[in-house]
NUROLUM-864342 format. One record per residue (C-alpha): residue in one letter; x, y, z. Coordinates in steps of 0.1 Angstrom, whole numbers, padded with zeros to 4 digits, always signed. Each point is the difference from the previous one (the first is absolute). Example, Ala and Ser with C-alpha at 12.3 -4.5 7.8 and 13.67 -1.06 7.14 Angstrom:
2
a+0123-0045+0078/s+0014+0034-0007/
// end
This chain:
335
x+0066-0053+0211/x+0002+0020+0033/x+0014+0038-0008/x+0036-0012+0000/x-0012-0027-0024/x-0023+0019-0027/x+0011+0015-0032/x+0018+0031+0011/x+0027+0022-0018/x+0033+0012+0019/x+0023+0021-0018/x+0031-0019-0009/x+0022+0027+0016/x-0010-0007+0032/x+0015-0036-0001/x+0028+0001+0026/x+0035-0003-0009/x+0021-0028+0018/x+0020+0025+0022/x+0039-0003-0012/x-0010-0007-0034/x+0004+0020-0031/x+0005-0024-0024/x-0038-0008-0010/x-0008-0041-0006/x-0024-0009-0024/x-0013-0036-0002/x-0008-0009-0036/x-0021-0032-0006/x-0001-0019-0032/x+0003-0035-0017/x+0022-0010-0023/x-0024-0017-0021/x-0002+0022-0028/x+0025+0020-0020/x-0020+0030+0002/x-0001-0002+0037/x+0041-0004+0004/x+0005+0031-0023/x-0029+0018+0022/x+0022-0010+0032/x+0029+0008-0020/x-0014+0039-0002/x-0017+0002+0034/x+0038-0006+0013/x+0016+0024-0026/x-0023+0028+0013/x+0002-0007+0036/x+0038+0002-0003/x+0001+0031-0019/x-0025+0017+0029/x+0025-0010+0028/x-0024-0026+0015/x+0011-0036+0004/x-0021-0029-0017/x-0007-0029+0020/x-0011-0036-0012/x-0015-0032+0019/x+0028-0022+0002/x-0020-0029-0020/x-0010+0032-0031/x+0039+0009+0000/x+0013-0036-0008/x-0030-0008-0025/x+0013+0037-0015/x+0032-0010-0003/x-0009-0033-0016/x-0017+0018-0025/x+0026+0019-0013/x-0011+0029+0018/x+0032+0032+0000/x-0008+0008+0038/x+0033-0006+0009/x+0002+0003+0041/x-0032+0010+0014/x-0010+0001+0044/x-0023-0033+0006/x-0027+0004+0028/x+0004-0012+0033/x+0040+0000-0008/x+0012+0032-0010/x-0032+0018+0008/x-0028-0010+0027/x-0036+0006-0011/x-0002+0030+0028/x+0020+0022-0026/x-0018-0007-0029/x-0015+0034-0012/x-0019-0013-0029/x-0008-0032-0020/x+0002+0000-0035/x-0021-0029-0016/x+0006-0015-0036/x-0026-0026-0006/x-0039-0002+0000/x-0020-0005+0037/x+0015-0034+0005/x+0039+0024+0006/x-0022+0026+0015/x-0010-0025+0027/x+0036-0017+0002/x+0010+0037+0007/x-0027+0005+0026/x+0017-0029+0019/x+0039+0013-0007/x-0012+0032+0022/x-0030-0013+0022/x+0030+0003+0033/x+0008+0040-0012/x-0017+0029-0011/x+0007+0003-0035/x-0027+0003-0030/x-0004-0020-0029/x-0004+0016-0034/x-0013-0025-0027/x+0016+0008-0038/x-0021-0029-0020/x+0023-0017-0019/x-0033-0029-0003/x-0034-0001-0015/x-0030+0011+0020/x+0023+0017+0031/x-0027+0013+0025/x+0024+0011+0028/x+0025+0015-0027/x+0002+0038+0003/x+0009+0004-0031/x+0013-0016-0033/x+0032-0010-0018/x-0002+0027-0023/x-0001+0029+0031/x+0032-0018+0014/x+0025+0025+0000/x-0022+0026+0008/x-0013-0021+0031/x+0037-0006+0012/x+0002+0040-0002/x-0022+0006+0023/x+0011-0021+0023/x+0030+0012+0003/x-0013+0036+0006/x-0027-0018+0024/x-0027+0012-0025/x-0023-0028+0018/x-0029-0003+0024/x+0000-0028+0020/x-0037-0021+0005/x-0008-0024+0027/x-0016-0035-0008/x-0017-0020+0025/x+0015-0031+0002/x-0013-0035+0025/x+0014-0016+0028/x-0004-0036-0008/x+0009-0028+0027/x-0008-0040+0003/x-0013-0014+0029/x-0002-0036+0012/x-0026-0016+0021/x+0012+0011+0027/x-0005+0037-0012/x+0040+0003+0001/x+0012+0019-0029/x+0022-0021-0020/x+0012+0022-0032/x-0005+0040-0012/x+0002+0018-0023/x-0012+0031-0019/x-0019+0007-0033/x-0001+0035-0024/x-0026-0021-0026/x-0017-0033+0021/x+0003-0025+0018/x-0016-0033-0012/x-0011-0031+0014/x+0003-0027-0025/x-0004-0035-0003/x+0032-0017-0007/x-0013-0032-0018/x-0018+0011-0035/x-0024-0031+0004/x-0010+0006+0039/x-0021+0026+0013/x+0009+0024+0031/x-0033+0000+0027/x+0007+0032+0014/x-0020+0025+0028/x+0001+0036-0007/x+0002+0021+0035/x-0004+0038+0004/x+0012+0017+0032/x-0003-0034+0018/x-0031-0012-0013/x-0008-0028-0024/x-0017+0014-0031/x-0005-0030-0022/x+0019-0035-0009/x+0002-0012-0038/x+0023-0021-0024/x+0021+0020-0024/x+0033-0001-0017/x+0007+0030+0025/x-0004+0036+0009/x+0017+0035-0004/x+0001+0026+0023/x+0010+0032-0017/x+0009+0033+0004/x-0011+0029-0024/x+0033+0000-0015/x-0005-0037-0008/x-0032+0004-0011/x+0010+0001-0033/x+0021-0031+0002/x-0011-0033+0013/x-0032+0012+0014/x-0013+0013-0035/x+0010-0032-0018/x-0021-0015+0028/x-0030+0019-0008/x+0004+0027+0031/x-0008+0034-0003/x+0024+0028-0011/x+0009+0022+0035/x+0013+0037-0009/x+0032+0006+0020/x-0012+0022+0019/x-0027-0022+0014/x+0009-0018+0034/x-0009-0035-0002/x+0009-0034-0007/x-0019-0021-0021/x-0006-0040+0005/x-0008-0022-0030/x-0008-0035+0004/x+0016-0020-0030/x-0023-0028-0023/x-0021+0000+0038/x-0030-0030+0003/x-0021+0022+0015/x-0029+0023-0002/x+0015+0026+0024/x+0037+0001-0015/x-0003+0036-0018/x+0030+0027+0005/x+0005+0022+0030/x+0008+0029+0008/x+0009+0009+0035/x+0013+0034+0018/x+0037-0001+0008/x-0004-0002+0037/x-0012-0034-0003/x+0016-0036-0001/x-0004-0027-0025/x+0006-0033+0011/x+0001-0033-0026/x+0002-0028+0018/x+0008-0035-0017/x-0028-0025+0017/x+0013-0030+0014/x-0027-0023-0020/x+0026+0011-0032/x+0009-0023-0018/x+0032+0011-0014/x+0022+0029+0010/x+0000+0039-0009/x+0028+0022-0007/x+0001+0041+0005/x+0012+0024-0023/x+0007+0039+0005/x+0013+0018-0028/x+0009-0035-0021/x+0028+0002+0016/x-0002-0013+0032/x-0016-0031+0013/x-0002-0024+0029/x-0024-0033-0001/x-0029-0001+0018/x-0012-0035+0016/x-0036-0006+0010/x-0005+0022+0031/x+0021+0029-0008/x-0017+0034+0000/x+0013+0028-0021/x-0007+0032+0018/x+0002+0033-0020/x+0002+0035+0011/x+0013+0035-0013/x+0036+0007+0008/x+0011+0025+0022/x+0029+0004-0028/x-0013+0014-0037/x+0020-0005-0032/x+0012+0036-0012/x-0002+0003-0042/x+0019+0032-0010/x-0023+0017-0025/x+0010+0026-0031/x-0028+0012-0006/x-0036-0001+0010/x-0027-0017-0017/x-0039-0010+0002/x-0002-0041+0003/x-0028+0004-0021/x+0023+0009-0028/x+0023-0029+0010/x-0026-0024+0000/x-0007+0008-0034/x+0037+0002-0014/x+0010-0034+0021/x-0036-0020-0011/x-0004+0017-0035/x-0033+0006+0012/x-0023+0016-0032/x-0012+0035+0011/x-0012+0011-0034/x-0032+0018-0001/x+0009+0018+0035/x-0018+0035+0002/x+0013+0011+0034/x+0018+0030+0007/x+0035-0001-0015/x-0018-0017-0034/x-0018+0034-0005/x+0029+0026+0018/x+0031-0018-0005/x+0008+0005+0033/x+0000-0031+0031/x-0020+0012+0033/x+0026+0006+0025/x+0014-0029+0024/x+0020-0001+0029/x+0000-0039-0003/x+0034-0013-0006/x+0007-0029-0027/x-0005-0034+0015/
// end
């Protein structure tokens, strides 16, 4: 994460206004898959409304809405009524899978995301269902700080080191085999340089914010937010050398696919994206010069999320807010 790209708090007031515009446009994000979630949407709207603002839906989350038996009645669609440049702030129902389908509504504008989990564990969510109507309070009044997360600059090459596809990632981008029975042979390059080949059913390449995703069901390490780094972690890897990474943001992490492969790959950033990957294609992964912006409420230790999110036990603690009551002072912001 360069400076731009690091965990940093704005205050929400000093988002510009689209010049011309007083009517504010709020993008609300949601699925339809659960009654909960409509009614949720159904409120979200409701109070947006009653504030003056203007809710604004994907066009694809307004018809599966609708179908639902969602009460919206006639709401601004993105990239119709409203372009993504005037989007003040992005309203997510869902758990980190919306949070990251919202990342991708705004990644052309400036707009933040703020995560409501309407799911199970929720890591990006800034808060929960329950806090709903107080969250959409304050973000009407612009009651938020605003927190920049590195994101990666992913691109495919060919053999002829043309770049062929790219994209971007908040979480990862993975390299994975695309046939369950064959195995990718892969070399793992730093800054230009070979490191090490191996089999494997593929590799990660995380930021801290995915750290907690793919990378720790992978085995890689945990990276506090406000860390700079992204970590590399070689999946089911026939090899003695195949253990996780971590390198400093100013450096490159190329994957490439060896030719000797027998079978193709496929990359993944987010889950969401993806583009196959045939023997000699080299994956080359960098920090973006763009960071994802996650409005925040409130601030919070990670520690304390990693315990709430994991249900990790800390009975038994004797630290300092066990014996005063009182948490030692943080300016780190929730993650």
């Amino acid at each position: 994460m360069n400076n731009a790209d690091a965990p940093h708090d704005t205050p929400a007031h000093a988002q510009a206004r689209t010049p011309g515009h007083t009517e504010r446009s709020i993008l609300v994000v949601a699925h339809a898959h659960r009654a909960e979630t409509v009614t949720a949407a159904e409120r979200v709207v409701d109070a947006l409304r009653e504030a003056g603002a203007r809710p604004v839906f994907a066009p694809d989350d307004a018809e599966e809405l609708l179908a639902a038996g969602s009460t919206l009645g006639d709401v601004a669609l993105l990239g119709r009524d409203v372009p993504v440049g005037e989007v003040e702030l992005a309203i997510v129902l869902g758990g980190d899978g919306t949070i990251l389908r919202a990342a991708e509504l705004v990644r052309d504008g400036r707009a933040p995301v703020l995560g409501i989990n309407m799911g199970h564990v929720g890591f990006l969510a800034e808060t929960e269902r329950d806090d709903m109507d107080e969250a959409v309070r304050r973000v009407i009044a612009r009651e938020y700080e605003v927190e920049e997360r590195m994101a990666l600059q992913v691109r495919v090459k060919d053999t002829a080191d043309s770049v062929i596809y790219e994209t971007w990632a908040l979480n990862e981008a993975t390299v994975e085999k695309a046939s369950r029975e064959r195995m990718l042979e892969v070399v793992v390059e730093i800054d230009g340089r070979p490191l090490s080949t191996f089999g494997c059913d593929g590799m990660v390449v995380s930021t801290p914010t995915g750290s907690t995703a793919y990378n720790f069901s992978a085995g890689g390490p945990v990276i506090w937010p406000t860390v700079e780094a992204i970590a590399v972690v070689p999946l089911s890897a026939h090899a003695l050398f195949a253990k996780p990474l971590v390198v400093g943001p100013e450096h490159s992490v190329a994957i490439e696919v060896l030719e000797r492969t027998n079978g193709t790959g496929i990359l993944w950033c987010d889950g969401r994206r993806s583009h196959d990957l045939p023997p000699g294609a080299r994956v080359v992964v960098r920090r973006s010069d763009r960071p994802v912006r996650l409005a925040r409420l409130h601030p919070a230790q990670f520690t304390d999320r990693l315990v709430r999110k994991f249900r990790l036990p800390v009975e038994g603690w004797r630290g300092p807010a066990a014996i005063t009551g009182v948490l030692p002072v943080s300016s780190e912001v929730a993650p």
